[in-house]
N, C-alpha and C positions, 0 to 999 in steps of 0.2 A: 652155795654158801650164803647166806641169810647175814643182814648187817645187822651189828649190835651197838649200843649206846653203848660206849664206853666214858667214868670221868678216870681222870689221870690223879694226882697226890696234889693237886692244889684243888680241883674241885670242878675243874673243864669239862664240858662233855663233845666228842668226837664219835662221828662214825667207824667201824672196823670192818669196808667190807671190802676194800681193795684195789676201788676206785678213784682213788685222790688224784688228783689233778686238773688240768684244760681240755674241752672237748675243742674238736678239727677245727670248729665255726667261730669258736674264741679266739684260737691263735690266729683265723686268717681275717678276723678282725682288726686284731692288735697290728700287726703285719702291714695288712693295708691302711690304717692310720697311720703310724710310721712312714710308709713311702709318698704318704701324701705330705705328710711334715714336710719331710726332707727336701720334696719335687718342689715347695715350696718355699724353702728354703734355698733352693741353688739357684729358683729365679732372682731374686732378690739378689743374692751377693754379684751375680752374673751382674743386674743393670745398677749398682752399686760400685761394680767394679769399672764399668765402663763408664759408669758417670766421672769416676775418680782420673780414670785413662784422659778423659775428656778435660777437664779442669788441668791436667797436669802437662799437657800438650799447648793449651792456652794459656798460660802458665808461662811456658819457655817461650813459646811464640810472642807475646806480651813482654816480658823481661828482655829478651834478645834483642826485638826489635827498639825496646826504647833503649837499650846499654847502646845500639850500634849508633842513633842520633845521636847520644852523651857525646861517644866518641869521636865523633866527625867533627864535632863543637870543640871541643877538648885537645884533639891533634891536628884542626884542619886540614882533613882531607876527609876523600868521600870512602864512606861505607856503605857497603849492599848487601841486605838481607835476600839470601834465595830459600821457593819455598819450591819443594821437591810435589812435582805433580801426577807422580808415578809412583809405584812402590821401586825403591823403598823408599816412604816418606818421609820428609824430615822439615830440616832448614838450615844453609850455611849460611854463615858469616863474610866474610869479604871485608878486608883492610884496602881499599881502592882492587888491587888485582888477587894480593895474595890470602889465600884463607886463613881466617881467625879463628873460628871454630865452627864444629860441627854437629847436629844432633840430628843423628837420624841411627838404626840398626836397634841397641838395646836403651839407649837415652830417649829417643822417641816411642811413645804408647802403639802397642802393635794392632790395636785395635781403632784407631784413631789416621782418618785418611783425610787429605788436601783436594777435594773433587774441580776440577776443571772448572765444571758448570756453576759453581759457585763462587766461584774467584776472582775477581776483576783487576786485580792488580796487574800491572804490564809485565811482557813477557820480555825475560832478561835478552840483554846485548852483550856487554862484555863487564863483568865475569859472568860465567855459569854457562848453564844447559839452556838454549834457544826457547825451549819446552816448556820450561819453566816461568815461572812468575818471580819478578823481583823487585826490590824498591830500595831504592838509591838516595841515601841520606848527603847532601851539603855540610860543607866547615860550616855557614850560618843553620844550621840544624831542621832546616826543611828537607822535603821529599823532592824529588825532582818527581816523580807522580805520584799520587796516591793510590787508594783504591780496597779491594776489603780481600780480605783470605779468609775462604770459612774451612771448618775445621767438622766434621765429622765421623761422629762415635757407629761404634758396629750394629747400635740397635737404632738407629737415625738420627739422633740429638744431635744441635751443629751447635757452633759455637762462632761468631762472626767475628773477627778482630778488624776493625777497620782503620787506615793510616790517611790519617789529609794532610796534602802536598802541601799546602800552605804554610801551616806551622808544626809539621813531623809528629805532630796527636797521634799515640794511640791510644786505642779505646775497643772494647769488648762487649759484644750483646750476641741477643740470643738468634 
């Protein structure tokens, strides 16, 4: 079968030979740009997301720890932030003994961990886990120690929070 020019009723000319369409090398063109988009695209949201993990963990760890100084100021008596050193990572609260609140399981970013070797804050007495890291706000609204918690993200970004004893400051770097 031999191709013919054909025009159509407006004045088009087309081939008629039976061949229309993508040859194999087109479509596995198209194909492979597409999976490249995309591979490039799920890095992206991937360390986007864990930047946001990261922010959102510093976040609570920041707001908590200065609400627990408010209130030690505020009700005279001590509060103590505990930072969970293990999975599952978190942070409680502590009203002197009794727990105030807690963020760790689905409130805490699951991607976002409290590593030992970055932490210097002292390791609690009473309340909490021995294991753990804690820091103990006064009715005058200092720390009974200070010291820094870092905080990091699954692709390595840390995030430092650091509390000084002296006047219960926090503050946040990188």
């Amino acid at each position: 079968m031999s191709s013919q020019l054909v025009r159509d009723r407006d004045g088009h000319a087309g081939f008629t030979d039976g061949h229309a369409g993508f040859t194999l090398i087109e479509l596995l063109v198209v194909v492979g740009l597409i999976g490249t988009v995309l591979a490039i695209l799920t890095l992206g949201i991937r360390a986007a997301s864990d930047a946001f993990s990261l922010r959102r963990a510093a976040t609570i760890v920041m707001s908590e720890t200065r609400r627990a100084a408010s209130s030690a100021v505020a009700e005279g008596v001590d509060y103590t932030v505990e930072f969970k050193l293990s999975s599952p990572y978190g942070i409680t609260v502590y009203r002197q003994t009794a727990v105030q609140r807690t963020f760790a399981g689905q409130e805490w970013p699951l991607s976002v961990t409290i590593p030992t070797a970055g932490t210097t804050a002292p390791n609690c007495t009473t309340p909490g886990n021995a294991a753990n890291a804690c820091v103990t706000f006064k009715p005058l609204g200092y720390a009974v120690a200070g010291g820094t918690v870092q905080l990091l993200s699954r692709n390595g970004v840390t995030a430092n929070i650091a509390i000084t004893a002296a006047t219960g400051r926090v503050s946040v770097g990188p």
